[in-house]
N, C-alpha and C positions, 0 to 999 in steps of 0.2 A: 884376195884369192890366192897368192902366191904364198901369204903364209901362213892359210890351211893346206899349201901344198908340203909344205917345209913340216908342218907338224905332220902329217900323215907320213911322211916320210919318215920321221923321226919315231914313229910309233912304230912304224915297223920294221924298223933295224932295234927297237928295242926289243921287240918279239921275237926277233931273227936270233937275238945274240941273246937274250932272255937276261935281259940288265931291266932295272928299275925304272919306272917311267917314270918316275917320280922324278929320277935325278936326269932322265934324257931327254925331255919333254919340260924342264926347267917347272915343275909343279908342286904346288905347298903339299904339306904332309901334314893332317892333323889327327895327332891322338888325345883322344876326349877320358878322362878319367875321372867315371863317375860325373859329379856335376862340382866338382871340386879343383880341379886339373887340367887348363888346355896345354899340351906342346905342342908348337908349331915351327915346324921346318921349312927352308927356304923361302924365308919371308926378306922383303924389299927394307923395312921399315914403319916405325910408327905413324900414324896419322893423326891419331887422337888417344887423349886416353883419359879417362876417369875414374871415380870407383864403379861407376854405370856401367860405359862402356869403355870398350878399347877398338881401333879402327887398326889393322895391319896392311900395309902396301902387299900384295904377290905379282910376280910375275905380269900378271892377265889379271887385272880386278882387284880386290881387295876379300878379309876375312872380317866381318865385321862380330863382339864378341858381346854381347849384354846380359848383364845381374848385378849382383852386387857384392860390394865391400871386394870389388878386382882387386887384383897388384899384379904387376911385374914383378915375380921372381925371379929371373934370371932372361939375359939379354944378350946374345952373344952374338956373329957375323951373322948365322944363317939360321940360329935356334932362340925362341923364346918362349917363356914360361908364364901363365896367366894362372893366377890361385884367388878362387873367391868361391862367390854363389854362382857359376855360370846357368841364366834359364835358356840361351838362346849363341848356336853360332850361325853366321848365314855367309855365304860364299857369294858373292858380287862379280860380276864378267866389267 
């Protein structure tokens, strides 16, 4: 309970001061390009990874990412890069 109090909170001093909730509300960010391209921000870390699939740690749950012939392309503190066949991303609590 208290820390759907804390995110409510947090959602609306993002609204108030009109900042990103993404970044105040500690939430992934995923831009999907085409079916060729995941980047995904403010991610935790890897969990799994294959040419199948890839498993990413967020915040609150995981982003789990499936097709084929994946790769990590690039890997950085809070940014990474998935290049393949993406058929499927599914967001996990």
């Amino acid at each position: 309970m208290k820390k759907k109090k804390s995110v409510a909170l947090k959602d609306l001093l993002a609204e108030f001061f009109e900042l990103p909730k993404d970044i105040m509300l500690d939430l992934p960010r995923l831009v999907l390009i085409g079916n060729l391209q995941l980047i995904l921000e403010n991610h935790r870390g890897i969990i799994e990874y294959s040419n199948e699939k890839v498993r990413i740690a967020v915040s609150n749950g995981e982003v789990i990412v499936k097709g084929s012939k994946l790769q990590i392309r690039g890997l950085f503190t809070d940014e990474l890069s998935i290049e393949g066949y993406i058929e499927t991303v599914k967001y996990e609590d």
